[in-house]
N, C-alpha and C positions, 0 to 999 in steps of 0.2 A: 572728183577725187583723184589723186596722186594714180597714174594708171602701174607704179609699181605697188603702191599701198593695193591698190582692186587685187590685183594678183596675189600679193600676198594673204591678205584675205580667204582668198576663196583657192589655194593652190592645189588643197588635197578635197574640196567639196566643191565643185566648178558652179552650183546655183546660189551656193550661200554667200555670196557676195551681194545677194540682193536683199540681204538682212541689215543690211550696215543703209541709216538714211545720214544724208550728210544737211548742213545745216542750209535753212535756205534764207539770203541776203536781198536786203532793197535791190542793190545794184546788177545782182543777176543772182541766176538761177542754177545750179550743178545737177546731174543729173541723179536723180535719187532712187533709193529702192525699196523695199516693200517694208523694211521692219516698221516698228511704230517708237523707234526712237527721236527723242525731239530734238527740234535746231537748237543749236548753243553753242557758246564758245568759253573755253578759258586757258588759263597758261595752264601748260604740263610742267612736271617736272623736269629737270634737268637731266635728269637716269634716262626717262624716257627717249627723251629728243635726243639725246646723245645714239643712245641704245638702236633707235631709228633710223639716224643717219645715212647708214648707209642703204636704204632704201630712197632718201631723199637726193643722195648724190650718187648716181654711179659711178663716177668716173672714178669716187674715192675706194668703192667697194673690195673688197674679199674677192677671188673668186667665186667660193661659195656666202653666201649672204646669209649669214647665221638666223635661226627662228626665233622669233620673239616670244617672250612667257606671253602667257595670258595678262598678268600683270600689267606690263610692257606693251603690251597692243591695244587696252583697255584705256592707260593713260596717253599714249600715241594719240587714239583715235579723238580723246579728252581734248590735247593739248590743238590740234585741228578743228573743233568747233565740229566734229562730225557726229560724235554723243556728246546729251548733255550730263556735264554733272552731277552724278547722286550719291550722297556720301553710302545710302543703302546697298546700292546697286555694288559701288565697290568693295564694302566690305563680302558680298560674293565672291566677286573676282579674287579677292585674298585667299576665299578657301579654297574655290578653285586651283590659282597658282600653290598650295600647299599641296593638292592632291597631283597635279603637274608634278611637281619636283620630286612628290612619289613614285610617278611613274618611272621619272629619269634613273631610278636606281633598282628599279622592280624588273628579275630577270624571271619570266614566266616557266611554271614549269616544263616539262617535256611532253607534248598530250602524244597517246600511242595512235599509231596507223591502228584505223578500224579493221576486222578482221573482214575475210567475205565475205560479203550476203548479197552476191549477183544472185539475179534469178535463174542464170544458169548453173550455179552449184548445185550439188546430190543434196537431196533430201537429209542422207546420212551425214556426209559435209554439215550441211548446215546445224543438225540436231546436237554432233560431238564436238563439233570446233569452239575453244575456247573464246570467249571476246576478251580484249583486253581486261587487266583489272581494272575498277572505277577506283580512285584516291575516297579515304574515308574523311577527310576533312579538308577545309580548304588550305593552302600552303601559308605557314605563319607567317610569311614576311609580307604577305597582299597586303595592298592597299588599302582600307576602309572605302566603299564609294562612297558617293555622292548621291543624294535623291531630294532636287531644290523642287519645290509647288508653291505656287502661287495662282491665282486668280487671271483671267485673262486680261491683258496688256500690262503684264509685269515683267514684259521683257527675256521673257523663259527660251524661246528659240534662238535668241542671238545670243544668248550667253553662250547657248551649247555650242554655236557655230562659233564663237570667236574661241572656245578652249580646243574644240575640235579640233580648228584651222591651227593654232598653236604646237600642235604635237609633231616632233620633228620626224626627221623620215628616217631616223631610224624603228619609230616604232610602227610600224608597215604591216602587223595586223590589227588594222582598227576598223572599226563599223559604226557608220553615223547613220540611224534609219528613223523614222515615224514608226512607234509601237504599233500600233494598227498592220501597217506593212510588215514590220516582224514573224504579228501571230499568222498574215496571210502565209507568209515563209512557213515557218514551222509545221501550220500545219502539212502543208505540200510536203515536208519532210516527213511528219512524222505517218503519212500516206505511204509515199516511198520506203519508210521502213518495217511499215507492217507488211508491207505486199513481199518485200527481199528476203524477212523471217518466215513468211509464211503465217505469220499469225501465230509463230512460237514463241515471241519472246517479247521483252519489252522493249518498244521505241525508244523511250525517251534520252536513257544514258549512250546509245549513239547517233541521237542528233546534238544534244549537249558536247556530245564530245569533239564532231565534226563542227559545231558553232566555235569552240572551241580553239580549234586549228586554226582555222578562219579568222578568229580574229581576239588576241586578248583583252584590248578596249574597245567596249561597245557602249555608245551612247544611244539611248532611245529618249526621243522626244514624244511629249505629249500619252505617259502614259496611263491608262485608263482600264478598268477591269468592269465588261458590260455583260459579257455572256458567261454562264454556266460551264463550256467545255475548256472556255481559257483560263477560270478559274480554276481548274482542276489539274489541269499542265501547269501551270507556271510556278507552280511551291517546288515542285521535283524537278521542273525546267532548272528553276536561277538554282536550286544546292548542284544540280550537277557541274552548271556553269561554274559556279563557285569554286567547287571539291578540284576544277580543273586550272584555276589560276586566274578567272576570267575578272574583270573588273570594272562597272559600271558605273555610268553618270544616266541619272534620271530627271526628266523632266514632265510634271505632273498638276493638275490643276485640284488634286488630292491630298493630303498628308497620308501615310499609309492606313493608320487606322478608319479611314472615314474610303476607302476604298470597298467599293462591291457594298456598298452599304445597302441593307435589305433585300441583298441578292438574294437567288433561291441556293439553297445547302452553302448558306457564308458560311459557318460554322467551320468546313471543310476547308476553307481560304483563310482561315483566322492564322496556322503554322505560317503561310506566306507572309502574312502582313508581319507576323513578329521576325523572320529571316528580314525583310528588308529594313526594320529596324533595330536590327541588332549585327547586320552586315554595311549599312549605310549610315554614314552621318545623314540625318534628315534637319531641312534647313528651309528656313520660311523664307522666301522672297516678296512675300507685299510691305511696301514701303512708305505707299499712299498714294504714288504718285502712279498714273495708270497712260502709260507711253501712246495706247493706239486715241487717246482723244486729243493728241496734238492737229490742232486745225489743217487740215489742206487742202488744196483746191480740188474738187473731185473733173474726173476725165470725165466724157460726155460716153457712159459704158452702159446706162441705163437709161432705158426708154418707159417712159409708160403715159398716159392708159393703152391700151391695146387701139390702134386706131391705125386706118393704114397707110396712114403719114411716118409714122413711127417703123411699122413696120416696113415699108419702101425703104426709110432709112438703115434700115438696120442690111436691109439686102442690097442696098449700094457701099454699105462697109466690106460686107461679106463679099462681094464683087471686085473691090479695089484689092483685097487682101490675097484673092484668088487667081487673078487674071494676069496676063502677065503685061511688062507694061512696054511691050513690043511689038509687033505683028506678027514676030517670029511665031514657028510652033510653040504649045506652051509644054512644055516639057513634066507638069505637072498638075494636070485636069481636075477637075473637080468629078468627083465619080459616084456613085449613088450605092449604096449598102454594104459598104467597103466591111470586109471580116474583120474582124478582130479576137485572138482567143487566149481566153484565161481560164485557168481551172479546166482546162478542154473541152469546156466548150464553147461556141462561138459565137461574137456577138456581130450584129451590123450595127453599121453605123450610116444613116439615112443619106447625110451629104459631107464628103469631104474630099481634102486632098489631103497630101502627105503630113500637113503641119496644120490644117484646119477643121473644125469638127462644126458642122451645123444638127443641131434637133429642134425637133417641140418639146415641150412640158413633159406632155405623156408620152413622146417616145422614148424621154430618158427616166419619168419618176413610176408614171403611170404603171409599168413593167415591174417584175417583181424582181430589179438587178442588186446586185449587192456590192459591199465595200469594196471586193478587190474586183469588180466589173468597170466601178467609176474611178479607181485609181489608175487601172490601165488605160480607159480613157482618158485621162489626163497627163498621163506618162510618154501617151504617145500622142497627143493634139494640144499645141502651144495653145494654140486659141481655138475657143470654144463660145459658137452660139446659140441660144437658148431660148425660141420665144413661145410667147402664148402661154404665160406664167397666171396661174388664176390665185385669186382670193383663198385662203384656207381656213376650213373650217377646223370644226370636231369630226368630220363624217371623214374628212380626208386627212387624219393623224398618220397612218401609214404612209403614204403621198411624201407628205410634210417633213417626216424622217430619212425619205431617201433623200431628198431635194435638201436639211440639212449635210448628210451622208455624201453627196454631193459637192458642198459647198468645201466639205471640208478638205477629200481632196483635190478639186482644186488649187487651196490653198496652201498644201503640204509640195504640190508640184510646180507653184507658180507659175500659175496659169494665166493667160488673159481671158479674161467674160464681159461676151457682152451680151445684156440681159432685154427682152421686152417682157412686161409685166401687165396684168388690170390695173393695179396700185402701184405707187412706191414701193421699189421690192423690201424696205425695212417692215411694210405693214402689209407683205402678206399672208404672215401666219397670224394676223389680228383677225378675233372672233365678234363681230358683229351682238354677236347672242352673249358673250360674254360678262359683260355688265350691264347696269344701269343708270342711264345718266353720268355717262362717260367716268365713272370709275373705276382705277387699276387694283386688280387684285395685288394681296400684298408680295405674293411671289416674284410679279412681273414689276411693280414695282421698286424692287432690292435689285433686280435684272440691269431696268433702266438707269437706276443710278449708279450701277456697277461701270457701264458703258458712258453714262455721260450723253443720253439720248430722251426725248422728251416726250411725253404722251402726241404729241403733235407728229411727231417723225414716225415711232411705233406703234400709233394705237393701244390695246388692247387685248388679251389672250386666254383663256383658260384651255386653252390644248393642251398647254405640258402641264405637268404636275407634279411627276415625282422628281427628285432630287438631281440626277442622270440626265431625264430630259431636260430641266431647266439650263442644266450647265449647257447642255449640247445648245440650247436654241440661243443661250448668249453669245459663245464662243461663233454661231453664224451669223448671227446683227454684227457683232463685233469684225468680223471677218467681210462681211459686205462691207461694210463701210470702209475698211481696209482695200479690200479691193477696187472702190470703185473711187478712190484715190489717183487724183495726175502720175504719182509717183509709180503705183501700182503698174498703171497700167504705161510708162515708159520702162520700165524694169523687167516685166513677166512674159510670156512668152516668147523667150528668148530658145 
């Protein structure tokens, strides 16, 4: 790809350039990246290629290099053979670039300095001092958001990153995060505000409003309501947001009514789901066409069965990635239960250096770590190895959920993995005891043709079952296989 098009791309999100795959030709091969957009080519329009221009010619250029809509960069990338054409797909991008040009005229309110609540202020301080007022409604002139869902490989992360990357710099409070990483946020905020009140007052209208300050357009991807206390924050989270000018683009593998479905006290979440449908255009993106099952060569990232041929191998990668390749000192050692801390407290991590994470199975699932435990492990270890991956059953359903839990960030931080397994790592959450005479239940069945994967590749399952887990264990077939992608794994770990 054009190395001012990669920059442009990714100017205000430095890894989301590894969401754009460029087409791949008999004649040779460009170097590709992780989304699951397929190779093609066709003519752009004339707007566009003009429009571009000056990205393709410097010497013509501006000083300043004007931003391209969303529009504009969508048929750009079109008219390159770097996506393929989907008439679906684009009529997104239209709404998008509609809510784009909203932006461009949309001057956000004024949010107030929060008052004090150091934990050095008096008691009395705290108890008589006014907080700013909250706005009783949101400001008439917002924007409508955006909240696109669809099914997974519909293309749902690159859209957000191409409208993201779109937004010029004058609009300089904006926030592009993984909802999961968000609710990690907030909650640590709304920790922080109960401990500076004292336990007097309520959190949440100033962390809303310091979210706020922070940033007017916020995009969250992939977002999902799994637990009881996010449920409960977030109806009074987004009206605060709201009441303060704030304006979102969502991305979701949900429509909002089918959100927290069968959760415990829905009921209580039902206000939120009509806010997002009555503050957000909501907007179907399946079109048919399901991006992550374009063929590609996979990198040699997985090993199995368990054998220690396999294993040797996997320790002369580990070696080459580690070692330096001089004689000099190595400035960067491989070091044995190196800290790491989240949430305060601390976790080891068995073997690494500064950029590489070596575990077992059980030292990463077996443990009872959580979301924001394996996001900072991946946050901070481009690459990550993982062996002694076992077979899963019913008995090890908790296991199975971090090791999905896992997967996922990984995949939100662009990671490199490289996996040793018993099995094929697509079939090891296949249950043995599952059926009989190799039958797929009909759950797992809907899964596999979602994916485009075959009883032969996955096996068989009755682990998951409800509605949540099924998504999650798609969304990780679908995501191994992603990952264990040529493209993948020249792309991540960067």
């Amino acid at each position: 790809m054009n190395t001012r098009l990669h920059r442009l791309l990714s100017h205000t999100h430095p890894r989301a350039r590894r969401s754009f795959v460029p087409a791949v030709h008999t004649h040779s091969r460009t170097k590709a990246h992780q989304s699951t957009l397929a190779a093609g080519a066709s003519s752009a329009s004339a707007t566009a290629l003009a429009d571009s221009s000056a990205i393709l010619h410097p010497a013509s250029s501006p000083a300043v290099t004007p931003t391209l809509s969303p529009l504009q960069k969508y048929d750009f990338l079109v008219s390159t053979g770097t996506l393929k054409p989907d008439p679906h797909q684009r009529r997104i991008i239209q709404h998008l670039q509609s809510f784009y040009a909203s932006l461009l005229s949309y001057t956000p309110p004024h949010v107030p300095q929060p008052s004090s609540l150091s934990s050095s202020s008096s008691i009395f301080s705290r108890l008589f001092s006014r907080p700013p007022p909250e706005p009783d409604a949101p400001p008439p002139d917002a924007p409508k958001g955006l909240y696109l869902y669809g099914d997974v490989g519909t293309g749902k992360t690159m859209l957000m990153d191409l409208f993201f990357n779109s937004l010029p710099p004058a609009i300089s409070r904006k926030r592009r995060v993984h909802f999961h990483a968000f609710m990690i946020d907030v909650h640590k905020r709304l920790h922080a505000a109960k401990a500076a009140m004292a336990d007097a007052g309520d959190p949440i209208p100033p962390v809303a409003r310091d979210l706020a300050r922070e940033a007017y357009v916020l995009c969250f991807d992939e977002f999902q309501v799994t637990d009881i206390a996010d449920a409960m924050i977030l109806r009074r989270l987004f009206e605060g947001l709201l009441k303060y000018g704030v304006v979102c683009v969502i991305t979701s593998n949900r429509h909002p009514d089918e959100l927290y479905k069968n959760g415990i006290q829905r009921s209580s979440f039902i206000p939120a789901i009509e806010l997002l449908k009555s503050h957000f255009q909501v907007t179907d993106l399946d079109s048919g066409t399901d991006y992550r099952r374009i063929p590609r060569a996979l990198s040699h990232v997985y090993y199995h069965p368990l054998t220690p041929e396999n294993e040797a191998e996997l320790d002369k990668i580990f070696h080459s990635l580690t070692s330096p390749s001089s004689s000099a000192p190595n400035p960067d050692p491989v070091i044995s239960n190196r800290p790491i801390t989240t949430f305060g407290r601390t976790l080891y991590v068995p073997l690494s250096t500064s950029s590489v994470a070596k575990f077992t199975f059980d030292e990463l699932c077996a443990r009872p770590l959580s979301a924001a435990d394996y996001l900072e492990i991946t946050k901070t270890f481009g690459t990550v190895f993982v062996t002694g991956i076992p077979k899963m059953d019913v008995g090890k359903k908790d296991v199975a959920r971090r090791f999905i839990t896992f997967i996922d960030a990984c995949y939100e931080s662009k990671t490199k993995l490289f996996i040793s397994s018993e099995v094929p790592i697509y079939q090891v959450f296949s249950d043995d005891g599952a059926t009989t005479k190799g039958e797929i239940p009909d759950h797992m069945r809907s899964v596999m043709d979602d994916l485009g994967l075959s009883s032969d590749i996955v096996g068989a399952s009755s682990m998951f079952t409800g509605e949540e887990e099924i998504f999650a264990f798609a969304r990780a077939c679908s995501r191994l296989v992603q990952m264990g992608s040529r493209e993948w794994a020249e792309g991540a770990g960067q």
